[in-house]
Backbone bond lengths (Angstrom), bond angles and torsions (degrees), N, CA, C in turn:
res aa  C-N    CA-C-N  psi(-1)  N-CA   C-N-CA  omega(-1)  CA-C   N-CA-C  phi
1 X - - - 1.438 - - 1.529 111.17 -
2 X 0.998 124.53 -41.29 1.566 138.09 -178.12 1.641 100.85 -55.63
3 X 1.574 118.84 -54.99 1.377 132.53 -174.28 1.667 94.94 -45.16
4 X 1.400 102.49 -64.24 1.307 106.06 -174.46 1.554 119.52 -49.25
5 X 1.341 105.03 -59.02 1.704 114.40 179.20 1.558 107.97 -45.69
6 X 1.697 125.56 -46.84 1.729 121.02 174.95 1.865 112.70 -71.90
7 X 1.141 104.83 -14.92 1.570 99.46 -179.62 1.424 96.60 -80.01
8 X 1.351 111.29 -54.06 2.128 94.38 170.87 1.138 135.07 -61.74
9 X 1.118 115.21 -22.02 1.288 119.47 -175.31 1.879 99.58 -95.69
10 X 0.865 129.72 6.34 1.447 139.40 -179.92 1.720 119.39 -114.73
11 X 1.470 95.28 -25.37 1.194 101.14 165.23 1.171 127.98 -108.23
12 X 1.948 122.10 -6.16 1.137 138.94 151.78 1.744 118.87 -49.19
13 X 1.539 95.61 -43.68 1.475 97.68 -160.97 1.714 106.12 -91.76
14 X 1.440 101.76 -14.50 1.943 105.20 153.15 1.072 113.69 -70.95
15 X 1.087 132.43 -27.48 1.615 119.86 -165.98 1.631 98.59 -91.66
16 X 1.712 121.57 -40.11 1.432 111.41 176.47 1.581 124.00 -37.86
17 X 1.586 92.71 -68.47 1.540 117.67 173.52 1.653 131.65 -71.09
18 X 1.657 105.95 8.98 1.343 96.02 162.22 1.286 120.50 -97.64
19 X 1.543 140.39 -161.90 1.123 144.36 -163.26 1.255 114.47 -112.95
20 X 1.270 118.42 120.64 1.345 117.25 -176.98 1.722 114.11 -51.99
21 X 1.289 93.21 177.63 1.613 101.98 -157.06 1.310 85.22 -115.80
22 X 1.754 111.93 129.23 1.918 104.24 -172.83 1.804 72.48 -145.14
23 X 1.718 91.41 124.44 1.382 99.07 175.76 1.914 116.92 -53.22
24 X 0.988 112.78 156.46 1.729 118.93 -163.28 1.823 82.48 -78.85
25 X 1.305 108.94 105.37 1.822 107.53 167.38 1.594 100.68 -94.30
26 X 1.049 139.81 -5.66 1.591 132.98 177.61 1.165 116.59 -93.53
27 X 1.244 109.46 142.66 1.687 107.00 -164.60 1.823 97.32 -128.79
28 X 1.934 84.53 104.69 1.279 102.07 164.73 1.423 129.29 -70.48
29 X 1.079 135.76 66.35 1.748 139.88 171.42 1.447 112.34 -30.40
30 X 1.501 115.50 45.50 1.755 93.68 -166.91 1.736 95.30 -79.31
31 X 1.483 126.17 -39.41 1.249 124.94 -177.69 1.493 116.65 -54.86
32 X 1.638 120.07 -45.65 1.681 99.60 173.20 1.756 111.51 -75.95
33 X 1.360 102.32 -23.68 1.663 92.31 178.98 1.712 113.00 -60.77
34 X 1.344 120.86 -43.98 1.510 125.45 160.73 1.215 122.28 -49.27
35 X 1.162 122.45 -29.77 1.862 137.91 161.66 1.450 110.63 -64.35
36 X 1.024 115.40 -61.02 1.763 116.05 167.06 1.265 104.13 -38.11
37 X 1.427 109.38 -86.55 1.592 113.72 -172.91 1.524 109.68 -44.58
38 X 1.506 151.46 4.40 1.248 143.39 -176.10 1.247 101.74 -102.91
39 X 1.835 109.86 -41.12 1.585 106.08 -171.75 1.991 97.58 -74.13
40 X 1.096 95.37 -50.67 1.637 90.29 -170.28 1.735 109.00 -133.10
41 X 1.297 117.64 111.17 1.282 123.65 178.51 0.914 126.14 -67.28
42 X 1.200 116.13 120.77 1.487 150.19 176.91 1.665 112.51 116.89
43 X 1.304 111.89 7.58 1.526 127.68 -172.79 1.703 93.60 -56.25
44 X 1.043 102.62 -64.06 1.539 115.42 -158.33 1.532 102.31 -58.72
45 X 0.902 141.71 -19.17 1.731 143.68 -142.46 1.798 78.76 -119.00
46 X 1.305 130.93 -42.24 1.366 120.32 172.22 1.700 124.54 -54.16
47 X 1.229 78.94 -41.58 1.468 104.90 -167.64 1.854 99.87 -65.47
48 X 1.139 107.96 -64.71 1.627 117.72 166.22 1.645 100.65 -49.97
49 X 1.102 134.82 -28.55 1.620 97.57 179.79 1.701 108.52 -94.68
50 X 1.298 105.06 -14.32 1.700 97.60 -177.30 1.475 86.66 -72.33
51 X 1.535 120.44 -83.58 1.734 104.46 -164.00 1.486 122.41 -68.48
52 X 1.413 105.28 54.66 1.614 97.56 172.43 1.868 103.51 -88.28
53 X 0.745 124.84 151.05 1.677 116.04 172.13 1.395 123.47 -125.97
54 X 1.262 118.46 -17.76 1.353 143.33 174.89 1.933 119.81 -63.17
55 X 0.872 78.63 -52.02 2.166 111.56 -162.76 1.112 110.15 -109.89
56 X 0.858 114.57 141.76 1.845 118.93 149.46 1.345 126.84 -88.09
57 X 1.299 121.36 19.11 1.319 137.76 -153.03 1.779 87.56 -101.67
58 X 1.569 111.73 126.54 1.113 124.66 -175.67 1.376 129.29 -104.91
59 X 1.460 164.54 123.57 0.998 141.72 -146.52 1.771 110.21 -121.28
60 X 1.519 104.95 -6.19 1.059 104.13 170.31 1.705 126.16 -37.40
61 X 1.019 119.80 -54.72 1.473 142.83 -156.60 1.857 78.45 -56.94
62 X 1.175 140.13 -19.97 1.528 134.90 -172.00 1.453 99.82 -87.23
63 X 1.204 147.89 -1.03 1.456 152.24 -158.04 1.265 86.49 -87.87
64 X 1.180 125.36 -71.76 1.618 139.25 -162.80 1.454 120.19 -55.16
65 X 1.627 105.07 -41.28 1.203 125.56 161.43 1.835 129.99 -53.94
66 X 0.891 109.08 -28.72 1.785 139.94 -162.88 1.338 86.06 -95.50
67 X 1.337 131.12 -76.43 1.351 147.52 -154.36 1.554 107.86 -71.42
68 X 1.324 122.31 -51.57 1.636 127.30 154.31 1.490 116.77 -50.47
69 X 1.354 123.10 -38.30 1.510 128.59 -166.42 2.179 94.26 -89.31
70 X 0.926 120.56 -22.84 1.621 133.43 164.54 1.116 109.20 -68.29
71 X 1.327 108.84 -69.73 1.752 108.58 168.52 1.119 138.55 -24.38
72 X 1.501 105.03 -69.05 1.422 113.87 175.76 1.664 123.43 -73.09
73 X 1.651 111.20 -4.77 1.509 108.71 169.71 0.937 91.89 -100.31
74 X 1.348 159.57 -23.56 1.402 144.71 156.61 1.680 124.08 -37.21
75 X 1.687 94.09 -57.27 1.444 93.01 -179.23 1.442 108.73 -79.56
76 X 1.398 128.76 -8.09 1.587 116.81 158.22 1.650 110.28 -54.20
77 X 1.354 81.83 -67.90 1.672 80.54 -171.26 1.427 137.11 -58.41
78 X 1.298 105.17 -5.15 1.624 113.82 170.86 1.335 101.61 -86.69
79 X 1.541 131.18 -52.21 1.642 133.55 176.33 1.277 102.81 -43.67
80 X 1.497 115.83 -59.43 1.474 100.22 -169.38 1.491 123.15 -70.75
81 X 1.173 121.59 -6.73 1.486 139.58 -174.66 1.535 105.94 -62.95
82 X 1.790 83.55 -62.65 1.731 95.62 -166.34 1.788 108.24 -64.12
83 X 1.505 107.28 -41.24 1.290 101.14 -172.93 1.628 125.43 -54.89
84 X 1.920 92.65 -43.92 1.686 92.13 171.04 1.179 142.32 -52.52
85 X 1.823 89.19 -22.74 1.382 107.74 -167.14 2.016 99.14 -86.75
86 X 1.371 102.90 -33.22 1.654 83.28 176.94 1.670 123.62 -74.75
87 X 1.848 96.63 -14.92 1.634 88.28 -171.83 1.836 107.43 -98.73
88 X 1.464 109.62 13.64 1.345 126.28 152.71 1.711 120.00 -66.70
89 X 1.793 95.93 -50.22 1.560 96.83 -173.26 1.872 85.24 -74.44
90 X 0.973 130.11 -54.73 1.370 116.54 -157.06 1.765 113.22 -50.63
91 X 1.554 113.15 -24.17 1.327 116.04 -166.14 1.201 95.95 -76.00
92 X 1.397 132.17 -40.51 1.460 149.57 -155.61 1.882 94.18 -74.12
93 X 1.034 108.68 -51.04 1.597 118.31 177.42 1.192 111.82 -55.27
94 X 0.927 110.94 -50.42 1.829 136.68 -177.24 2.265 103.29 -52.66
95 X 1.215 112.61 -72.04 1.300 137.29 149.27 1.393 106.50 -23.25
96 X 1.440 118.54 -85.28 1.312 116.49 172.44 1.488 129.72 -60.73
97 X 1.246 104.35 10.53 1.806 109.03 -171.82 1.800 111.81 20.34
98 X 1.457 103.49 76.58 1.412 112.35 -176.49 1.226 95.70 -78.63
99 X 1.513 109.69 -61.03 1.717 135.15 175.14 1.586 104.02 118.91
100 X 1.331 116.09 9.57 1.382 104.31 -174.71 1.821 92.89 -120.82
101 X 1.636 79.69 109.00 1.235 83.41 -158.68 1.909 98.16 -120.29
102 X 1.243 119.11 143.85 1.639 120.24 -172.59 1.259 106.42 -69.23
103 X 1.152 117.36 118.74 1.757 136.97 155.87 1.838 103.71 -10.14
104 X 1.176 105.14 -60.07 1.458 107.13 -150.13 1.740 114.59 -84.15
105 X 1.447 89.78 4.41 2.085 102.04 -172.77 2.187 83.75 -122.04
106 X 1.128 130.02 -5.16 1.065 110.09 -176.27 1.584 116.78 -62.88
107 X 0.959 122.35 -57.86 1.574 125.49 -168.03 1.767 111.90 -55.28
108 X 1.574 119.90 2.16 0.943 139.86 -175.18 1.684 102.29 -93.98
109 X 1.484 125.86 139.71 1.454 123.04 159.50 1.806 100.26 -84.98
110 X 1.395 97.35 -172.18 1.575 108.58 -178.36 1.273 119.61 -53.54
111 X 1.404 110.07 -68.24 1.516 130.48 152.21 1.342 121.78 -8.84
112 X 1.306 108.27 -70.90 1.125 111.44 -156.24 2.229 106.99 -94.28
113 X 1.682 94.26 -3.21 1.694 92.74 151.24 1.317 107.72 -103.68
114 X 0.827 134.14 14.12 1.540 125.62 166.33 1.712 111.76 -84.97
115 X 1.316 103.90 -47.85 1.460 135.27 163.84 1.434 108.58 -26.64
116 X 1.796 105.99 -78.56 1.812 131.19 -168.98 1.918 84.60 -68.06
117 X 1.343 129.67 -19.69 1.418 121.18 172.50 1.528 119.51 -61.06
118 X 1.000 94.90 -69.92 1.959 129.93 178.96 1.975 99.47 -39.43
119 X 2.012 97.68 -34.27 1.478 93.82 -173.81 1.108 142.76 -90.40
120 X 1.877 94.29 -24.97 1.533 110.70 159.33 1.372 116.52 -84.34
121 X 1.026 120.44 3.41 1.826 125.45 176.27 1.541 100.53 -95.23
122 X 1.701 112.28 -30.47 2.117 94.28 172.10 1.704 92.26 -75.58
123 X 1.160 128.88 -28.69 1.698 120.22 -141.24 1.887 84.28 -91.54
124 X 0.950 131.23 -28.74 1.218 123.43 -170.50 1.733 103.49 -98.01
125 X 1.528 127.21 -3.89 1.534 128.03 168.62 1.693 86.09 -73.19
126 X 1.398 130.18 -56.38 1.303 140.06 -134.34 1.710 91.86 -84.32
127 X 1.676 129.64 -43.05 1.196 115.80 143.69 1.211 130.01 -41.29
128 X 1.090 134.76 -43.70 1.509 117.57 156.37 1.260 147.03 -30.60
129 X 1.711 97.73 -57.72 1.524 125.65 148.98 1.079 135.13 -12.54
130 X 1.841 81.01 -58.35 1.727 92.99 -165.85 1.667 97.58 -98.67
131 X 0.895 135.49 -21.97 1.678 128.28 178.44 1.797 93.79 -66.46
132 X 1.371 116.77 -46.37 1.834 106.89 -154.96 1.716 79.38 -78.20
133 X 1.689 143.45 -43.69 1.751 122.50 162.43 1.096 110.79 -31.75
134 X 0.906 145.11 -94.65 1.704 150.24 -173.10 1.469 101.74 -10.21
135 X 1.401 104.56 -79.40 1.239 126.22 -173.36 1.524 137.98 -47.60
136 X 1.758 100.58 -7.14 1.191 128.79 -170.95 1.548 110.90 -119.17
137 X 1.660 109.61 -40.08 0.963 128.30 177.42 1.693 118.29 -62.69
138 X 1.504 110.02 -34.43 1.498 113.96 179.40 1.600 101.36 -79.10
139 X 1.448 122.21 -39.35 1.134 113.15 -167.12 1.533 102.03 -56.80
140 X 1.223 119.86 -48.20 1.446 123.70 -175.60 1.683 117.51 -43.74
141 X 1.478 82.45 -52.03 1.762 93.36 175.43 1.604 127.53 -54.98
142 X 1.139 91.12 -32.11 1.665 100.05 169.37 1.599 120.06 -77.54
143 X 1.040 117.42 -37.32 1.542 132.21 171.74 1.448 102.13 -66.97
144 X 1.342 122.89 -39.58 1.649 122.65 -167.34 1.634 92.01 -69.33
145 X 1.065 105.85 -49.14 1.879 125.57 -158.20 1.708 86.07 -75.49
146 X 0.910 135.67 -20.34 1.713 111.41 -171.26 1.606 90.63 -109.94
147 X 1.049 127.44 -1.68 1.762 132.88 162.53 1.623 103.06 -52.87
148 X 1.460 113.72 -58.10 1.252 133.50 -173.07 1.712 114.91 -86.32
149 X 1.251 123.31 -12.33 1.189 115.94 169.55 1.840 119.15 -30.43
150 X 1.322 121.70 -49.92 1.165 126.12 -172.75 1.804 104.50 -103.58
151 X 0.963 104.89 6.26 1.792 90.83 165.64 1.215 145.37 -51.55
152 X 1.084 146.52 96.76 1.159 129.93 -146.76 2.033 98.20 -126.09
153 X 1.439 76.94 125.90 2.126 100.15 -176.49 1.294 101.43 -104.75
154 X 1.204 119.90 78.65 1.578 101.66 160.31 1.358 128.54 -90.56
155 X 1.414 121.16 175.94 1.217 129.72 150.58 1.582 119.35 -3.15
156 X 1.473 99.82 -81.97 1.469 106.62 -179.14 1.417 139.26 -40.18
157 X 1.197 121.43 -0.79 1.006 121.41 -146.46 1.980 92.66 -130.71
158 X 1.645 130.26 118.68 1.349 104.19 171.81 1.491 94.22 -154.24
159 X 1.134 103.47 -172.09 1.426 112.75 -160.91 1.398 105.34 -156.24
160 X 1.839 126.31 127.37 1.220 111.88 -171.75 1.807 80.86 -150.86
161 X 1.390 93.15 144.60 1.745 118.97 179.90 1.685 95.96 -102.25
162 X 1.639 106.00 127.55 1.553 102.17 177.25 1.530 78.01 -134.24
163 X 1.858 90.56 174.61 1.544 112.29 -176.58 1.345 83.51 -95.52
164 X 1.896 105.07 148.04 1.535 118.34 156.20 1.698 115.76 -147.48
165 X 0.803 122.92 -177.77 1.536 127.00 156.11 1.512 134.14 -125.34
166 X 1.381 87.64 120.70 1.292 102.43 177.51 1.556 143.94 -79.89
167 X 1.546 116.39 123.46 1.728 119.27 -164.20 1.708 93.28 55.63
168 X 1.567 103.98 50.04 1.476 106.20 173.01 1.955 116.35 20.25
169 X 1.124 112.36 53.61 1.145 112.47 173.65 1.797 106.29 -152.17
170 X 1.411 123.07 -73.14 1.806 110.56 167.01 1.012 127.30 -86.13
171 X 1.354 117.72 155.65 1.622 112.03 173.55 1.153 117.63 -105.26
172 X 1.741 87.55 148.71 1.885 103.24 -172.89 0.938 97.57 -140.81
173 X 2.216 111.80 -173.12 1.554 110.50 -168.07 1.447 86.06 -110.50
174 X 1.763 102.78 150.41 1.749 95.33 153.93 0.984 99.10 -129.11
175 X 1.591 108.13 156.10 1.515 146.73 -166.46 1.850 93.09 -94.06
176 X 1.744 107.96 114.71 0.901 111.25 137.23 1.568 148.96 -91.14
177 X 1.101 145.96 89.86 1.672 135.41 -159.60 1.762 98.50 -89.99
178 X 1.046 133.69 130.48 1.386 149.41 171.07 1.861 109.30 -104.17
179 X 1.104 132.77 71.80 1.405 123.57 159.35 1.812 125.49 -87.19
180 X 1.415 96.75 115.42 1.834 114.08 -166.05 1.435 107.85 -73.78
């Protein structure tokens, strides 16, 4: 009987002190904002700063960022493309003793263009890499950022770590949280 009497009274005093249940009326868009950013990057990070309502915190300033960080794995990966691809035809020439052989792979033996081959073909997989990172990475960012569209930090709310002791014998920190 006792078991019984602490399970009600334990589950009485959860149900007082929890938080009511208020249907979700805000409408988090993180899925079309992640859709934006897939068709065209940096869409979504626009999109999050016009409907932010909370903040003034803007996300534009990430457009430039996205678009520079694209850039430059782009132009890796085209450099390294072309280069592999000429010291491929040159190896192939080389093999076939055509004799017309490119100026700029000469001072090289076989070996060692097969080698500078093998190297711009990992460095230009790893451009890949890094363009589909970017490219994955903003989408995220926009989805993270339209999570927070409606967040709201106020005032009221703080949190302070003090020294205490514990079972009056070691010392530790306790966590105060204050919600107004």
């Amino acid at each position: 009987m006792s078991r019984i009497l602490t399970s009600l009274v334990l589950f009485l005093s959860f149900s007082f002190f929890s938080q009511d249940t208020i249907p979700d009326t805000l409408n988090h868009p993180f899925k079309k904002v992640m859709l934006y950013s897939a068709i065209l990057p940096g869409a979504g990070q626009v999109y999050n700063s016009i409907h932010s309502d909370l903040r003034p915190k803007k996300a534009y300033w990430k457009v430039p960022l996205i678009y520079m960080a694209l850039g430059t794995a782009s132009y890796f990966l085209v450099s390294n493309q072309l280069t592999q691809k000429s010291l491929k035809t040159e190896y192939i020439k080389r093999i076939e003793n055509s004799g017309n052989y490119n100026l700029t792979w000469e001072p090289f033996d076989d070996q060692g263009v097969l080698f500078l081959y093998r190297q711009y073909l990992d460095w230009r997989d790893l451009s890949i890499l890094g363009l589909a990172a970017v490219y994955f990475i903003q989408i995220v960012d926009a989805g993270v950022e339209a999570h927070f569209l409606h967040f709201d930090v106020s005032e009221n709310l703080s949190m302070k770590f003090e020294p205490t002791l514990m079972n009056y014998k070691s010392p530790g920190i306790s966590l105060k949280m204050t919600f107004r």
